[in-house]
C-alpha positions as CSV (number, residue, x, y, z in Angstrom):
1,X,83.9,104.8,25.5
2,X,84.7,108.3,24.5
3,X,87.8,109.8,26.3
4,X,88.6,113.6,26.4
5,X,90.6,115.6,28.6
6,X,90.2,119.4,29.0
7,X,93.2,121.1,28.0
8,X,92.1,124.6,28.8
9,X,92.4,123.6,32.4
10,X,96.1,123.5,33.2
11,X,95.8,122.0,36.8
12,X,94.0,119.1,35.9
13,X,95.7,116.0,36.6
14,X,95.5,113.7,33.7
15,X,96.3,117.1,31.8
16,X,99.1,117.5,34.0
17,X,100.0,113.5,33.9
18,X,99.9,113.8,29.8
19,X,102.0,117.0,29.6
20,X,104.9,116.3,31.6
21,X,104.7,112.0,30.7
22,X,108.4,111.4,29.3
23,X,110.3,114.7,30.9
24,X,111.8,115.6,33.9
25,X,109.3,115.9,36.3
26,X,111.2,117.5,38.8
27,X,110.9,120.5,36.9
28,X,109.6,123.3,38.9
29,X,106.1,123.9,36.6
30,X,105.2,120.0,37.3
31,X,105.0,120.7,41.0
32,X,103.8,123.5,40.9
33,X,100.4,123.2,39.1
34,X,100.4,119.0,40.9
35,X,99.9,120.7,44.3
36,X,97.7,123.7,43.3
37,X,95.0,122.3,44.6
38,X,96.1,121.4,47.1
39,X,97.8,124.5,48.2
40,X,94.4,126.9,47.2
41,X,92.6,124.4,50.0
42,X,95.3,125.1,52.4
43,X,95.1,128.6,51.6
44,X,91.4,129.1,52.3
45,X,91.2,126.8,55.5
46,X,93.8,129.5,56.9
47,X,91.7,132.7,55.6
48,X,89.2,130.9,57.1
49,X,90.6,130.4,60.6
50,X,92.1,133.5,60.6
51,X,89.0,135.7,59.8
52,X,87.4,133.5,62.5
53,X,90.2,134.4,64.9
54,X,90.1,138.3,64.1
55,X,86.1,137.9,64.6
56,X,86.0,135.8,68.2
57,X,89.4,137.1,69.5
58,X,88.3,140.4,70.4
59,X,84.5,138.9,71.8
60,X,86.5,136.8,74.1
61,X,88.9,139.2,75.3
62,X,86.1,142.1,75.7
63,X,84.1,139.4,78.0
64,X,87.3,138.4,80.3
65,X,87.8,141.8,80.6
66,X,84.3,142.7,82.0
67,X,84.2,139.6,84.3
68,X,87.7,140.8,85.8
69,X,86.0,144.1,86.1
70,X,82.7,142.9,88.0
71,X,85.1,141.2,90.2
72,X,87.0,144.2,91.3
73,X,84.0,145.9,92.2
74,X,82.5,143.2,94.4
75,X,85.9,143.2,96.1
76,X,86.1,146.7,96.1
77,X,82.3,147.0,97.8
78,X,83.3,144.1,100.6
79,X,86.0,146.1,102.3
80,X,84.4,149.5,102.1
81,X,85.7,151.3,105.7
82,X,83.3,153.2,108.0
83,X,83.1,156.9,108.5
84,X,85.9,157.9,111.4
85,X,83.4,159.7,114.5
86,X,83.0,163.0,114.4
87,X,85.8,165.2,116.3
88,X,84.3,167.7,119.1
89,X,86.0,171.0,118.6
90,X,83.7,172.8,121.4
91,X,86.2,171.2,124.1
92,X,90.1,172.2,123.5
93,X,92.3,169.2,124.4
94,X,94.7,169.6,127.7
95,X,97.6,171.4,127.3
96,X,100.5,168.6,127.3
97,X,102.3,167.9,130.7
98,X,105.9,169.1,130.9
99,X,107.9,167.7,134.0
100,X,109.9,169.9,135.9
101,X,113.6,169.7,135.3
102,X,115.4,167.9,137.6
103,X,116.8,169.4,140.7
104,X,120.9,169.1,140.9
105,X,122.6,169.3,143.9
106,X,124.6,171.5,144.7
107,X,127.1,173.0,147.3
108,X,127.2,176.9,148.7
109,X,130.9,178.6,148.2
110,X,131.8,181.6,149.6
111,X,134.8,183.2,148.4
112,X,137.4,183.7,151.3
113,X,137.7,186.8,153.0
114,X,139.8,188.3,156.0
115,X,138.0,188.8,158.9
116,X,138.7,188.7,162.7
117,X,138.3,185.4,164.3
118,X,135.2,186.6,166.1
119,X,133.3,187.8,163.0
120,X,133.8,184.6,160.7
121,X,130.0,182.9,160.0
122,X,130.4,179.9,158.1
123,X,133.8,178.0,157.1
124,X,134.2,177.6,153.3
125,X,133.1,174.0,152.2
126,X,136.5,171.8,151.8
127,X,138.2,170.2,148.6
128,X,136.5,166.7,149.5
129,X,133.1,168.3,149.8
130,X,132.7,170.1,146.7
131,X,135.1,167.2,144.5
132,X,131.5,165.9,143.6
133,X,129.6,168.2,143.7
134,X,128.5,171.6,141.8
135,X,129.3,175.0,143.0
136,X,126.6,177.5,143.4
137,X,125.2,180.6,145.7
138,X,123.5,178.1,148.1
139,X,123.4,174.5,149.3
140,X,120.6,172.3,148.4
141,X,119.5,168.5,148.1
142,X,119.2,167.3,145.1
143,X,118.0,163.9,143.1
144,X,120.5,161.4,143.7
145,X,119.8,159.8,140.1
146,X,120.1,162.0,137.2
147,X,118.9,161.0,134.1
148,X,121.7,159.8,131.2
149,X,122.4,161.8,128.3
150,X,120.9,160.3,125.3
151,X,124.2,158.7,123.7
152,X,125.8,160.6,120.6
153,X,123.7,160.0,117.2
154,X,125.1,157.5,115.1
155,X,126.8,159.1,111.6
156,X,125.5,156.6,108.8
157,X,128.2,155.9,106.4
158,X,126.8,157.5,103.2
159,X,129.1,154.9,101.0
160,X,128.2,151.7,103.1
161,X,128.2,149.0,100.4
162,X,129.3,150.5,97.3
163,X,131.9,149.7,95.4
164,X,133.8,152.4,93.7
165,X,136.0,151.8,90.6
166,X,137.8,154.5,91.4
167,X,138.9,156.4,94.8
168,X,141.5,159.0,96.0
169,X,143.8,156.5,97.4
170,X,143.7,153.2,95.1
171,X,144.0,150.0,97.2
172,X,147.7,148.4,97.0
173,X,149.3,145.3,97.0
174,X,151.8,144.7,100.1
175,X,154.5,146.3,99.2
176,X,153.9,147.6,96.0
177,X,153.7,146.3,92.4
178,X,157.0,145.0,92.0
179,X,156.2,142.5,95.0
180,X,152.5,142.0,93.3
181,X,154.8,141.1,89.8
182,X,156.9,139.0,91.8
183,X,154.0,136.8,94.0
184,X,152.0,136.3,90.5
185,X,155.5,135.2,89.1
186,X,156.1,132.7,91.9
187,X,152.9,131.2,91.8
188,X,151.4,131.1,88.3
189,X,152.1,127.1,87.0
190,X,151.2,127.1,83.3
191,X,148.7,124.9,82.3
192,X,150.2,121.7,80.6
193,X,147.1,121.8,78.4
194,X,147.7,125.4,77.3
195,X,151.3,124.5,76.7
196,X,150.9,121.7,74.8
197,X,148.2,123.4,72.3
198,X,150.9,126.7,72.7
199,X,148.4,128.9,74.4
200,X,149.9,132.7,75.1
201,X,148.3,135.4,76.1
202,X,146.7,137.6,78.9
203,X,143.6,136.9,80.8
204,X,142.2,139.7,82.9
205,X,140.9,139.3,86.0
206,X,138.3,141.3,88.0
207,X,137.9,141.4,91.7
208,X,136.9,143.8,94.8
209,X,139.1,144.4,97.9
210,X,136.9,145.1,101.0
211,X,137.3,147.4,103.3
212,X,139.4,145.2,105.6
213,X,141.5,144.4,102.3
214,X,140.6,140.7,101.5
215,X,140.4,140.0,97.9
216,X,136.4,138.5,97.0
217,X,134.3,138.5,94.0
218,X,137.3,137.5,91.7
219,X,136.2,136.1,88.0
220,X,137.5,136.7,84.6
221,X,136.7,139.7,83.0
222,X,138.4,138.2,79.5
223,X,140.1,135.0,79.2
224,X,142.0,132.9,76.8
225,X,141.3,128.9,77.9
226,X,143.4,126.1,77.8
227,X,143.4,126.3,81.8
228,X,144.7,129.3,81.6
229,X,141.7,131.2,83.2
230,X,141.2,129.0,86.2
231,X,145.0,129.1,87.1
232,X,144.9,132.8,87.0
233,X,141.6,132.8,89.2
234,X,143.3,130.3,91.5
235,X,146.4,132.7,92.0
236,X,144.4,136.0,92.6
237,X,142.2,134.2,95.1
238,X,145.6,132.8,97.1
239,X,146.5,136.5,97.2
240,X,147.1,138.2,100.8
241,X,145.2,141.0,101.9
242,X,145.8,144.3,100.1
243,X,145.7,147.9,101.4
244,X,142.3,149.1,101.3
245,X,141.2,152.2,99.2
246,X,140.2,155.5,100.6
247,X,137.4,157.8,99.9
248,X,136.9,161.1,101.9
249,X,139.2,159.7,104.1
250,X,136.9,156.4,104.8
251,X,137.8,152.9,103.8
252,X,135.6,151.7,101.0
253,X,135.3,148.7,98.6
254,X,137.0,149.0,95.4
255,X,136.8,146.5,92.2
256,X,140.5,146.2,90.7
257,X,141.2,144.6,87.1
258,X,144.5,142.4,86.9
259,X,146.5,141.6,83.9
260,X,148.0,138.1,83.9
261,X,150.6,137.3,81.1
262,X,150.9,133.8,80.0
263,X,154.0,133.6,77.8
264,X,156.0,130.0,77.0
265,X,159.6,130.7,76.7
């Protein structure tokens, strides 16, 4: 039986098997030309799919698109409103109906004069008559219920529910910072986790005080761990209410940022 291999091709595999028998075949030529054909298959079946994609993609998508449009228009057809009727402009329409203004009572007052006894028409009305009522040139009846006043419009508050970062007057702690310095002093417990890892340093805290001065929204703008940031949180929530803010001479929300200094002595 006669045996011969074809040396020209380098991707053979009894070529390949020959050429690298006795060396390292984790050399990087050995894998390569082993798994070329392999690889040009592969290679292919992807052009392949991917020439079929670029063909079919845009078919499908240029069908879904008409279907959705078809759609539209049967919808579009279906609720299609009638004409409004025709308005008659020969006949003008009634001129509107204003009621006459109420009719306010009122009392006749003649300004005192001296005159003989004899000559005096009518007495002037007295203090208990006209306490009530208004004064005028004559006496008539008038409606005994008057309509209200419309009540005074309500003024909107142009800054309801913002929160400013800063304002005219910054919201303050009762009594000032030193008593803020000395509350967060007498409260802060350092974490025995923090100390026992040696933890230092500040973690800053944001929060908004309301218009009525109650301290919400507080979470930590930058922390440091060990316990450290929920201790500070715990503290700044405890806190009593502050001194609102002022804008244009309004209370108004206002977010504050607090330092709190964890130091092991």
């Amino acid at each position: 039986m006669k045996f011969s291999l074809d040396w020209s091709n380098a991707v053979n595999p009894e070529t390949i098997k020959l050429s690298f028998e006795h060396r390292n075949k984790e050399y990087g030529a050995y894998v390569l030309r082993s798994k070329y054909q392999k690889r040009i298959v592969t290679a292919l079946l992807v052009s392949v799919t991917g020439l079929s994609l670029a063909v079919v993609l845009p078919m499908a998508i240029s069908y879904l698109a008409e279907k959705v449009a078809q759609k539209e228009a049967k919808v579009t057809e279906a609720i299609t409103l009638a004409e409004p009727p025709p308005i008659d402009k020969s006949t003008p329409p009634p001129p509107p109906v204003i009621p006459p203004p109420p009719v306010q009572q009122t009392i006749k007052f003649t300004p005192p004069k001296v005159v003989k006894d004899e000559e005096a028409q009518e007495p002037p009305p007295t203090q208990e008559e006209v306490k009530d009522q208004t004064v005028s040139t004559v006496t008539q009846e008038g409606e005994k219920d008057l309509p209200d006043l419309p009540p005074d419009p309500v003024v909107a508050d142009p800054d309801e529910g913002k929160v400013f970062t800063v304002v005219e007057e910054m919201p303050a702690f009762p009594g000032g910072e030193e008593k803020l310095l000395q509350f967060m002093g007498n409260n802060i417990k350092y974490p025995s986790i923090a100390k026992e890892n040696g933890i230092t340093g500040r973690v800053y805290v944001t929060f908004v005080v309301g218009k009525d001065g109650k301290v919400r929204d507080a979470k930590i703008a930058r922390g440091i761990g060990g316990g450290c940031d929920e201790e500070a949180l715990r503290v700044v929530r405890s806190m009593p209410d502050w001194k609102p803010g002022r804008q244009n001479g309004r209370d108004v929300q206002v977010q504050f940022t607090l330092p709190v200094n964890f130091n092991l002595k």
